[in-house]
TIZAMI-65766 format. One record per residue (C-alpha): residue number from 1; x negated, y negated, z; residue in three letters. Coordinates in nm, 4 decimals. Layout:
<sites>
site num->NUM x->X y->Y z->Z residuo->ALA
...
</sites>
This chain:
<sites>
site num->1 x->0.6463 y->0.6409 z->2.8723 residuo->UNK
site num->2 x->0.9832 y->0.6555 z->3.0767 residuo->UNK
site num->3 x->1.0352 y->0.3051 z->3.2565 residuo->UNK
site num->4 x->1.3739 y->0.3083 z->3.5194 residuo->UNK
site num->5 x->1.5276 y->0.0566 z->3.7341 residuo->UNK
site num->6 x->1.4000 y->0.0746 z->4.0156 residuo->UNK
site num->7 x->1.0070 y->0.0258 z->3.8979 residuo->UNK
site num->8 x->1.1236 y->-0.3265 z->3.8101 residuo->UNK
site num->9 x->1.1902 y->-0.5946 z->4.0139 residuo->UNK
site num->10 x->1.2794 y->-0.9685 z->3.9667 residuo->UNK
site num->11 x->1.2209 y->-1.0635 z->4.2983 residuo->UNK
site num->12 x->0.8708 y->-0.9907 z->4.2935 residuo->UNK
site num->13 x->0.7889 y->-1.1788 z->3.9963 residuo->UNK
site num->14 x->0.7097 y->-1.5883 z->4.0584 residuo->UNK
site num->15 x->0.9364 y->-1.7708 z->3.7595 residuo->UNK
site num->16 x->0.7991 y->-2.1408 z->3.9098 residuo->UNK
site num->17 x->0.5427 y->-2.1477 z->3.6301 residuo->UNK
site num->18 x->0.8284 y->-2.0750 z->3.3247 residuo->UNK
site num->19 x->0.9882 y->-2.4502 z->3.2023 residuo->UNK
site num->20 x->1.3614 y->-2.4285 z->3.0938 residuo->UNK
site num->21 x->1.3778 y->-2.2888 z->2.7323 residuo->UNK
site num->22 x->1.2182 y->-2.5740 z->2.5015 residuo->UNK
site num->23 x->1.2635 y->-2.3444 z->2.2252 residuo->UNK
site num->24 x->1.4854 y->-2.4164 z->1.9064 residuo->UNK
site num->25 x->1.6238 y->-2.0759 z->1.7900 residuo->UNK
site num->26 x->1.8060 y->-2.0980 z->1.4290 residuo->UNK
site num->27 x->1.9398 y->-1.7871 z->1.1430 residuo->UNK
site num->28 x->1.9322 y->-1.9423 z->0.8262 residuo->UNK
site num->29 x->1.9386 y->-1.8805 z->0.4900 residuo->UNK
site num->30 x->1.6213 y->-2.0712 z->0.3508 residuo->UNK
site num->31 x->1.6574 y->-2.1723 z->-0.0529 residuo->UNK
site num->32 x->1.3389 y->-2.2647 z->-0.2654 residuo->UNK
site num->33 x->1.4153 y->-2.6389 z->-0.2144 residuo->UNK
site num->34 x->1.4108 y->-2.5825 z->0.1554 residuo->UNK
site num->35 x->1.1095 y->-2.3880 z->0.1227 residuo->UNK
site num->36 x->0.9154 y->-2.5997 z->-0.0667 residuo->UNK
site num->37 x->1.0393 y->-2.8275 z->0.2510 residuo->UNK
site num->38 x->0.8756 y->-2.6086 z->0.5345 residuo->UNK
site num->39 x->0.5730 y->-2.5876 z->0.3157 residuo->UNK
site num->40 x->0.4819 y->-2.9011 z->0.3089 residuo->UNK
site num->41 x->0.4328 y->-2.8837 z->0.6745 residuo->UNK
site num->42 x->0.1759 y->-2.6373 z->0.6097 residuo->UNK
site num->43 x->-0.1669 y->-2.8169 z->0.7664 residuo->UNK
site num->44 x->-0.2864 y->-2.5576 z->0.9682 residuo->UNK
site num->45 x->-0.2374 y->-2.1962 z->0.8345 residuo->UNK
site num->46 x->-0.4817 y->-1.9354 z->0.6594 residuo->UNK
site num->47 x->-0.5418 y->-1.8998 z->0.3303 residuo->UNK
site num->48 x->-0.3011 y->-1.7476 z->0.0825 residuo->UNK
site num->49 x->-0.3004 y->-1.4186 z->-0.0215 residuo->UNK
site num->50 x->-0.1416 y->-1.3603 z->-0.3543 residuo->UNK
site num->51 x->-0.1173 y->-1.0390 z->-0.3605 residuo->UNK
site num->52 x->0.0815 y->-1.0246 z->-0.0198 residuo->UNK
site num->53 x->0.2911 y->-1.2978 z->-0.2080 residuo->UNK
site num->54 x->0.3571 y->-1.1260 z->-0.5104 residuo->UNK
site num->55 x->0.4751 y->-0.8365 z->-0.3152 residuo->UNK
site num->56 x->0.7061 y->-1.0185 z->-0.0795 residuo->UNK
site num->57 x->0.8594 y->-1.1732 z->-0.4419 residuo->UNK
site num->58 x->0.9164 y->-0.8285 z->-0.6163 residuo->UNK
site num->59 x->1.1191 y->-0.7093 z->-0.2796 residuo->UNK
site num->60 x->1.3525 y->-1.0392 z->-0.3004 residuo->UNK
site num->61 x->1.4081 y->-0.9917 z->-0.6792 residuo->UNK
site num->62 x->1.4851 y->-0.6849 z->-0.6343 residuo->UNK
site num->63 x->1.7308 y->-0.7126 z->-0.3622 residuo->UNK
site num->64 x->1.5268 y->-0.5172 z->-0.1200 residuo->UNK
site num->65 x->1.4366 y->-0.7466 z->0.1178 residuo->UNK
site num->66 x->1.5582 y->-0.7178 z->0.4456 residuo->UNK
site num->67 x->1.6462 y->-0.9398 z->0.7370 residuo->UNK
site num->68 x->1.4434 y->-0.7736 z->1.0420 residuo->UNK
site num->69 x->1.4310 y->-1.0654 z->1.2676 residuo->UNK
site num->70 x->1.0564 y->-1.1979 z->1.2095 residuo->UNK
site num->71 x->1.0592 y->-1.5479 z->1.2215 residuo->UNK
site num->72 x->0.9357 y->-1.8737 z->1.0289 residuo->UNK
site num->73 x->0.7970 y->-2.0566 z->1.3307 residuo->UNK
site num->74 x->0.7172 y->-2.4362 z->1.3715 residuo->UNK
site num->75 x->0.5378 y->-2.6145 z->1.6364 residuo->UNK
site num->76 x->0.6993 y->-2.8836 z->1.8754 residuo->UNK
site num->77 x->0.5278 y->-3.1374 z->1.6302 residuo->UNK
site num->78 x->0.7143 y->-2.9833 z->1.3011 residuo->UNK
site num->79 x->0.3452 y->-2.8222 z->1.1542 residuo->UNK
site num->80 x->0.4541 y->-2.4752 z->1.0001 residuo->UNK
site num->81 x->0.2646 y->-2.1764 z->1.2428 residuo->UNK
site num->82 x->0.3775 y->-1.8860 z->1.0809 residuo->UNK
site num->83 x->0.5817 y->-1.7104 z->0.7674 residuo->UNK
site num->84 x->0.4254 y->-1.9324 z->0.4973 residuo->UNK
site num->85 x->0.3782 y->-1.6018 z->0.2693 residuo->UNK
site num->86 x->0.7510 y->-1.5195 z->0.2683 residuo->UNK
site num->87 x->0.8433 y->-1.9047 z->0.1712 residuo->UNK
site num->88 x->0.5786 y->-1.9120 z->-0.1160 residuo->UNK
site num->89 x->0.7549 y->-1.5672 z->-0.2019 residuo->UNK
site num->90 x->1.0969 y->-1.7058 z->-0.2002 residuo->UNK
site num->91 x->0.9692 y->-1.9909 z->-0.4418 residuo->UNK
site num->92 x->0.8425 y->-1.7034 z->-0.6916 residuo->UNK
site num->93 x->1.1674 y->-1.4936 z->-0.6566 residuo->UNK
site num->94 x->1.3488 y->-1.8143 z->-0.6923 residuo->UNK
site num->95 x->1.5819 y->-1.6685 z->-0.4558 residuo->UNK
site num->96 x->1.6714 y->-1.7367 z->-0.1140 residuo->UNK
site num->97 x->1.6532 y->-1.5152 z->0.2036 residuo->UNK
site num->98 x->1.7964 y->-1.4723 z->0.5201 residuo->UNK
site num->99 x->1.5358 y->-1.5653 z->0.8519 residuo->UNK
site num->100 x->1.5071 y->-1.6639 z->1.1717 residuo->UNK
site num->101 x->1.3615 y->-2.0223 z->1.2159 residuo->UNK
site num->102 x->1.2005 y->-2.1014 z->1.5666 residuo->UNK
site num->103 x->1.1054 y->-2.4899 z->1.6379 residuo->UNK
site num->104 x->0.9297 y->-2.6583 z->1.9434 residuo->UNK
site num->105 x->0.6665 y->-2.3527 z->1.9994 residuo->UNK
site num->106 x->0.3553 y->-2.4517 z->2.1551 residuo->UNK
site num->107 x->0.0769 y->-2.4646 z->1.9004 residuo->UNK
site num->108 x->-0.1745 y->-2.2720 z->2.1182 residuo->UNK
site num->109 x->0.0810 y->-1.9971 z->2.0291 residuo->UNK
site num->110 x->-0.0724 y->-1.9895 z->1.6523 residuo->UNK
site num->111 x->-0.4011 y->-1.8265 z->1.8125 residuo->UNK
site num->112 x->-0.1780 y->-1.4834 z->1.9050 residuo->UNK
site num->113 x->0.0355 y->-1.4921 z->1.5947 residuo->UNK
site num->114 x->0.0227 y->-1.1539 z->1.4264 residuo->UNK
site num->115 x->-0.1686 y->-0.9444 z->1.6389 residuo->UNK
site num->116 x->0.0172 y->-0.6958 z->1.7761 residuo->UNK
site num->117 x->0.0061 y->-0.3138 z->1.5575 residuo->UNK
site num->118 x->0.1782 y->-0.3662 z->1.2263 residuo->UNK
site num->119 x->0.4053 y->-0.0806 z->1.0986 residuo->UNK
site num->120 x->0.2636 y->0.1134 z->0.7955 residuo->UNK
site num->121 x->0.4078 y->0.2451 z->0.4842 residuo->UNK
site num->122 x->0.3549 y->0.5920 z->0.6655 residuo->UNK
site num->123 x->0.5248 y->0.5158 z->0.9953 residuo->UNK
site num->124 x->0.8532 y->0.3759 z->0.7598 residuo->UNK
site num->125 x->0.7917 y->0.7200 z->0.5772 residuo->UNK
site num->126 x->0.8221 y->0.9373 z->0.9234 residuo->UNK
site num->127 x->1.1126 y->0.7326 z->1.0581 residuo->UNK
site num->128 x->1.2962 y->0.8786 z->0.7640 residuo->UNK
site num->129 x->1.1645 y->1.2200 z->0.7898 residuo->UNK
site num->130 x->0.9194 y->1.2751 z->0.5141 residuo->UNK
site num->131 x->0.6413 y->1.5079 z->0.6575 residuo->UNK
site num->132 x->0.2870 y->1.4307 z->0.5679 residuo->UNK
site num->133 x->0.3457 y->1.0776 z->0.5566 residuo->UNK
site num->134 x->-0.0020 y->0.9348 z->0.5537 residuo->UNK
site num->135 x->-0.0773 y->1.1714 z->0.2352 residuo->UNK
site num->136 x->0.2578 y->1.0601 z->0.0517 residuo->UNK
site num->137 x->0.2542 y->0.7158 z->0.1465 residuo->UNK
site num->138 x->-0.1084 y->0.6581 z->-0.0236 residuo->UNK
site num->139 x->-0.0226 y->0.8897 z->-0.2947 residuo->UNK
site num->140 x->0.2907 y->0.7147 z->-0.3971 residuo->UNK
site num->141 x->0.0919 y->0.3689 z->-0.3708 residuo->UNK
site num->142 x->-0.1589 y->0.4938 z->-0.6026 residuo->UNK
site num->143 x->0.1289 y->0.6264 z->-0.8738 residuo->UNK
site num->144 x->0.2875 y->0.3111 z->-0.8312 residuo->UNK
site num->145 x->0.0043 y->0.1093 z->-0.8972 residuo->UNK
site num->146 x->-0.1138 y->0.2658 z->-1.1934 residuo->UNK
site num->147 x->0.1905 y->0.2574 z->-1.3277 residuo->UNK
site num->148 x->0.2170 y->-0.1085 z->-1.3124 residuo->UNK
site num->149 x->-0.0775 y->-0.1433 z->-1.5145 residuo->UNK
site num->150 x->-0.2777 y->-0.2788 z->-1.2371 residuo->UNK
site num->151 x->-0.4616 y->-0.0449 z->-1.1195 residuo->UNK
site num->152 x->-0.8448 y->-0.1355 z->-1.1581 residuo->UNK
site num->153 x->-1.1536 y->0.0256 z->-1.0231 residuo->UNK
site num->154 x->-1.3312 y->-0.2895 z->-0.9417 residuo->UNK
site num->155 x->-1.0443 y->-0.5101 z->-0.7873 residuo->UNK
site num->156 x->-0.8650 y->-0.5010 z->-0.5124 residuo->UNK
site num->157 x->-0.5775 y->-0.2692 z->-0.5564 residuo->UNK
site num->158 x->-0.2102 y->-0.4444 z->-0.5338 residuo->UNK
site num->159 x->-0.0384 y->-0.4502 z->-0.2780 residuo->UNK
site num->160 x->0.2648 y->-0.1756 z->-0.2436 residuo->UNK
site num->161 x->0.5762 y->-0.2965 z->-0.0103 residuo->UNK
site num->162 x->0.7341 y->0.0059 z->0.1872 residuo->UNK
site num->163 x->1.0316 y->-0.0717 z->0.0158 residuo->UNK
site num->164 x->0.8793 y->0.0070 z->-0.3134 residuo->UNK
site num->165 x->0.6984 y->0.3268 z->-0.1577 residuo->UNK
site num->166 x->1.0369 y->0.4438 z->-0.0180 residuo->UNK
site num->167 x->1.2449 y->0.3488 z->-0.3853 residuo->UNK
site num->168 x->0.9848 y->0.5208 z->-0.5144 residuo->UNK
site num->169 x->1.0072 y->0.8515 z->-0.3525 residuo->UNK
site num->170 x->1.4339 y->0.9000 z->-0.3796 residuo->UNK
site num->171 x->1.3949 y->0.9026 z->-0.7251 residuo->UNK
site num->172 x->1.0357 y->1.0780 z->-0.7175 residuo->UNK
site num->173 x->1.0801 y->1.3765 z->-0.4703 residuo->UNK
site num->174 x->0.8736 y->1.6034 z->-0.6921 residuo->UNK
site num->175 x->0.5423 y->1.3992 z->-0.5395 residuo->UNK
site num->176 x->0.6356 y->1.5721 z->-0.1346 residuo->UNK
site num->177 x->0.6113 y->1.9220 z->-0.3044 residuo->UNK
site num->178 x->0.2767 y->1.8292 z->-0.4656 residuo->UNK
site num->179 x->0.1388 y->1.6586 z->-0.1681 residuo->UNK
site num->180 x->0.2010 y->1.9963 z->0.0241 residuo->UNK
site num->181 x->0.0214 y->2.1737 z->-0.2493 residuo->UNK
site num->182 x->-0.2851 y->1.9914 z->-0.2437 residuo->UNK
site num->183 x->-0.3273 y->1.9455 z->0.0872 residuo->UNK
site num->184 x->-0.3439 y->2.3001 z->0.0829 residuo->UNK
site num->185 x->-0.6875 y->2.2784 z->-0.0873 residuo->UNK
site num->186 x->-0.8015 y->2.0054 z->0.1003 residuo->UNK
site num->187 x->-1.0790 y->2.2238 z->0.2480 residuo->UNK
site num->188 x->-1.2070 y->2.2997 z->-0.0765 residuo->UNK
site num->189 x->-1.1580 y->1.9774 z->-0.2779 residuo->UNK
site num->190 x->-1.4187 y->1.6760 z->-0.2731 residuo->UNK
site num->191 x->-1.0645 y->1.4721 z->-0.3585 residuo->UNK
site num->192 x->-0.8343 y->1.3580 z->-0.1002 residuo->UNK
site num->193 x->-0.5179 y->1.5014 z->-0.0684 residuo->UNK
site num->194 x->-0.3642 y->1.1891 z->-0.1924 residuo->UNK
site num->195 x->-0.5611 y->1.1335 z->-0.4934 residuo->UNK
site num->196 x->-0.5240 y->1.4621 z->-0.6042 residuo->UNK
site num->197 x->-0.1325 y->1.4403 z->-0.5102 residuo->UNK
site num->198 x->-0.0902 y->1.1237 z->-0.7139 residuo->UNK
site num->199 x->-0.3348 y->1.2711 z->-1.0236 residuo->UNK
site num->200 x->-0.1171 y->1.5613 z->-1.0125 residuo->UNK
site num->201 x->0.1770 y->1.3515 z->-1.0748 residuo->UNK
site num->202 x->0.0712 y->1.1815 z->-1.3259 residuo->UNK
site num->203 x->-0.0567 y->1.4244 z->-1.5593 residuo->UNK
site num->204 x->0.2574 y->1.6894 z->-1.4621 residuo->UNK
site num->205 x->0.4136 y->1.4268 z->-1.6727 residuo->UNK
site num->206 x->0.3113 y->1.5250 z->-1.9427 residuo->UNK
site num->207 x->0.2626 y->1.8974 z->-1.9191 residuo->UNK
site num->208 x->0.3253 y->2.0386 z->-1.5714 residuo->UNK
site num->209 x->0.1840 y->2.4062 z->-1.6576 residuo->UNK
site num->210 x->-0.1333 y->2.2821 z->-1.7567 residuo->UNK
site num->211 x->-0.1542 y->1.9866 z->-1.5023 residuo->UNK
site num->212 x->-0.0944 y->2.2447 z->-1.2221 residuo->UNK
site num->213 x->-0.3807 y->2.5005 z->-1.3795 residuo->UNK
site num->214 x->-0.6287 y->2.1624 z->-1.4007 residuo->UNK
site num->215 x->-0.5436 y->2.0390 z->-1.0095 residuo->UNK
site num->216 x->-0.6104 y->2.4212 z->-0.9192 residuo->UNK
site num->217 x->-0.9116 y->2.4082 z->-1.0881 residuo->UNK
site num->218 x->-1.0717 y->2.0683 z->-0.9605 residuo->UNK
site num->219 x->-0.9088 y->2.1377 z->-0.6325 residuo->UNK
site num->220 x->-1.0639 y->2.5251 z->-0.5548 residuo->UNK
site num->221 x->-1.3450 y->2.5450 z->-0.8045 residuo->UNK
site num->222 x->-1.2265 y->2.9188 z->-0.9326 residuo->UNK
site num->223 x->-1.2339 y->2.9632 z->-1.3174 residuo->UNK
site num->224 x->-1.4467 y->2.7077 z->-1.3580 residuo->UNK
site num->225 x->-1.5768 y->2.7189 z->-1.7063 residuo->UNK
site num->226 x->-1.9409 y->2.5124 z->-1.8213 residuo->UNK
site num->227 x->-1.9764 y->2.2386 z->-2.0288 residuo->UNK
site num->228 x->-1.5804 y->2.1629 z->-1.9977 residuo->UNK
site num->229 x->-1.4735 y->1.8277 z->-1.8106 residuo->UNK
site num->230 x->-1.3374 y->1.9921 z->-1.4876 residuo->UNK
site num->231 x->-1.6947 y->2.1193 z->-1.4579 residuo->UNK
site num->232 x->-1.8244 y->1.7473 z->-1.5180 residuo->UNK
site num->233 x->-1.5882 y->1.6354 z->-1.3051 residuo->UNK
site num->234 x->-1.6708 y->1.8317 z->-1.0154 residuo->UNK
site num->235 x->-2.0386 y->1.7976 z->-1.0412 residuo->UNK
site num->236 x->-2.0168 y->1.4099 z->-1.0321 residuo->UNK
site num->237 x->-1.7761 y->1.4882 z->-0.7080 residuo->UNK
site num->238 x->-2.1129 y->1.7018 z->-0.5268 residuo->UNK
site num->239 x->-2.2661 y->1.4370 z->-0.6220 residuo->UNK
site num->240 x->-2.0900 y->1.1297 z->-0.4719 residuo->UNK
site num->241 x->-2.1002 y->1.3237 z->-0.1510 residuo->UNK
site num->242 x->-2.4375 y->1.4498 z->-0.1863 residuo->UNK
site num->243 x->-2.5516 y->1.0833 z->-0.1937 residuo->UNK
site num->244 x->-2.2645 y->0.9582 z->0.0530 residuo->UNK
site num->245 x->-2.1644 y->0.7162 z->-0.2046 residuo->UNK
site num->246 x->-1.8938 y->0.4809 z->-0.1251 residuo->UNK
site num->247 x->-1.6229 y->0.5248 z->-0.3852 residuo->UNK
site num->248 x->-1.2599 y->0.3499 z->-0.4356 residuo->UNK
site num->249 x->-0.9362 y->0.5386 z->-0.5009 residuo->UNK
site num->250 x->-0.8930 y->0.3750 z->-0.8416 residuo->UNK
site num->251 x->-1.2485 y->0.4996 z->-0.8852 residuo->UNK
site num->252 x->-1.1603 y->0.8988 z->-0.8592 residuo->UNK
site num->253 x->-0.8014 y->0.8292 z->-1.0038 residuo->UNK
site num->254 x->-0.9662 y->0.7232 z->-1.3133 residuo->UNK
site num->255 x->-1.2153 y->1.0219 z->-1.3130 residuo->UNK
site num->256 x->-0.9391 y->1.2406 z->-1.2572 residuo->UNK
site num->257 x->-0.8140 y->1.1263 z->-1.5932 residuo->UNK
site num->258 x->-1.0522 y->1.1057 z->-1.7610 residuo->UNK
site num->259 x->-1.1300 y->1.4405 z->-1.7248 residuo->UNK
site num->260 x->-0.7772 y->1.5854 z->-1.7758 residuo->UNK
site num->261 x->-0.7563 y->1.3526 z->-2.1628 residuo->UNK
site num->262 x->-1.0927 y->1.5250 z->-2.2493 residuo->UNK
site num->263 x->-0.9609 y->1.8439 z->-2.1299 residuo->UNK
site num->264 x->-0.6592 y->1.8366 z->-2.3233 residuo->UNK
site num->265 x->-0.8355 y->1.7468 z->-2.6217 residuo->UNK
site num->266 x->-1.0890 y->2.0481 z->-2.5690 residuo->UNK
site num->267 x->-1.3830 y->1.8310 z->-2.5720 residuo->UNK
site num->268 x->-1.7302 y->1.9548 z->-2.5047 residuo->UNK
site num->269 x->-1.8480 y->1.7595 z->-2.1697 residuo->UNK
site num->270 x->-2.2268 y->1.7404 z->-2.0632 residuo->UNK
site num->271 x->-2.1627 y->1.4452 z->-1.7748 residuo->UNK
site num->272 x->-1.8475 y->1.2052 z->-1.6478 residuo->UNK
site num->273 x->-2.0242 y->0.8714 z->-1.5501 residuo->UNK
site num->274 x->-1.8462 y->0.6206 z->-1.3101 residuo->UNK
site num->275 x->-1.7620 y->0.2938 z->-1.3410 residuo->UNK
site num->276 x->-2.0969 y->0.1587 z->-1.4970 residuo->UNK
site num->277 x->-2.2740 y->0.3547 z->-1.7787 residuo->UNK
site num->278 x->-2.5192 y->0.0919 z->-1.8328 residuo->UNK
site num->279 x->-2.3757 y->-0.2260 z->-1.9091 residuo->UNK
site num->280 x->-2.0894 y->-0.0978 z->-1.9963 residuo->UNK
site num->281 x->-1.7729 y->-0.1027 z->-1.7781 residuo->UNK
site num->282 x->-1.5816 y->0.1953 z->-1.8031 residuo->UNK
site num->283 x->-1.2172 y->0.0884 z->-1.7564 residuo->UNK
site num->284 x->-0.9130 y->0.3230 z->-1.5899 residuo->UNK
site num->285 x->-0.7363 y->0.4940 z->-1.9194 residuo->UNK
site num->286 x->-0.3969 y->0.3388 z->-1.9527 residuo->UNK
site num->287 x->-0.2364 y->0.6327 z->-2.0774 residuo->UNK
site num->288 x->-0.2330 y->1.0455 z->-1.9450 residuo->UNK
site num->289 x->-0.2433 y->1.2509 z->-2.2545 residuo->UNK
</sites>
């Protein structure tokens, strides 16, 4: 949308209704003493999200955080409206940050806090020119994760800052080249692009011949060979969308490698359960063989 000049104009607009600015508008650099100030103005915020937090704290310690202009706002009474997350985060970094601190807002302005489109890891990816950013981005986040040893298939997968996506790929380019490849057998595959980028990653690791020959396999079906874990695999894949079942990304991750370990050890496979065999919770494997 191309807006000129001439569609605009002040004279039309009736400014009788706008008070002189009120508003307090401050840069500072906020400590963990003067964040543990602002917090305990906190009486009328949502709940905490850790994970959020936690994320927020690894991008301070790690000197990625950047100053982008968001603000830590406060209402004309002094209660905290917004940015509570980053201050708990610069109390776990133990580390201060750069922000911009707005006093004397109206506290009806809480109610429209946050609502406008947030940017996603993919949009930072397009902005610098990765292609196939909405593949990458969640393929990267699932690498990441499972690296970090958090990865589990029944919580709530951690939270990935762009930052850490973007790190991540300069020093991980390999993962754009499999992304194309598997998105080339997205028509065939009952895995996602991403999963299957991110599986492919991981077990390339530790053999890239034989990781690429596996991916082909569960990704295209040809040379599929019985009672081997590729064809367990991909029979409990029919079947999840057979039955429409709802399955998370950790969820397929860890069937992905479970598969491949069994497959490297030549193991004779009738089935590949999921999660739950019973009572028994089957956990993620920590390590790719």
């Amino acid at each position: 949308m191309t807006v000129t000049r001439e569609d605009v104009k002040d004279d039309e607009i009736n400014l009788s209704n706008y008070t002189p600015l009120e508003e307090r508008v401050d840069i500072e650099v906020i400590t963990p003493a003067m964040a543990t100030e602002y917090l305990n103005k906190n009486t009328a915020n949502r709940n905490i999200r850790g994970r959020v937090v936690d994320s927020y704290a690894r991008d301070i310690k790690k000197g990625n955080w950047q100053f982008t202009g968001e603000a830590i706002k406060f209402s004309r009474e002094g209660v905290l409206l917004d940015g509570q997350h980053r201050l708990y985060a610069i109390i776990e970094a133990n580390a201060p940050i750069k922000a911009l601190v707005i006093r004397n807002l109206a506290d009806e302005s809480q109610e429209v806090m946050d609502t406008g489109a947030k940017r996603a890891a993919s949009d930072a990816l397009s902005m610098k020119g990765y292609k196939n950013a909405t593949t990458l981005a969640a393929a990267a986040r699932y690498v990441i994760t499972f690296k970090s040893g958090s990865l589990q298939v029944n919580k709530e997968m951690a939270r990935v800052t762009h930052s850490e996506i973007i790190d991540f790929l300069s020093k991980n380019a390999v993962l754009e080249e499999y992304t194309v490849f598997c998105i080339a057998m997205k028509a065939t595959s009952d895995l996602s692009p991403s999963i299957m980028a991110a599986s492919l990653f991981l077990l390339a690791e530790s053999d890239k011949e034989a990781a690429m020959e596996f991916m082909t396999t569960v990704g295209t079906g040809l040379n599929l060979q019985p009672n081997t874990s590729i064809y367990a695999l991909l029979n409990r894949l029919r079947e999840i969308r057979r039955h429409r079942t709802y399955v998370p990304p950790a969820e397929y991750l860890s069937l992905v490698i479970r598969a491949w370990n069994k497959w490297r050890k030549g193991e004779s496979v009738k089935t590949l359960p999921l999660r739950t065999s019973g009572n028994n919770t089957i956990k993620i494997p920590s390590k790719v063989l």
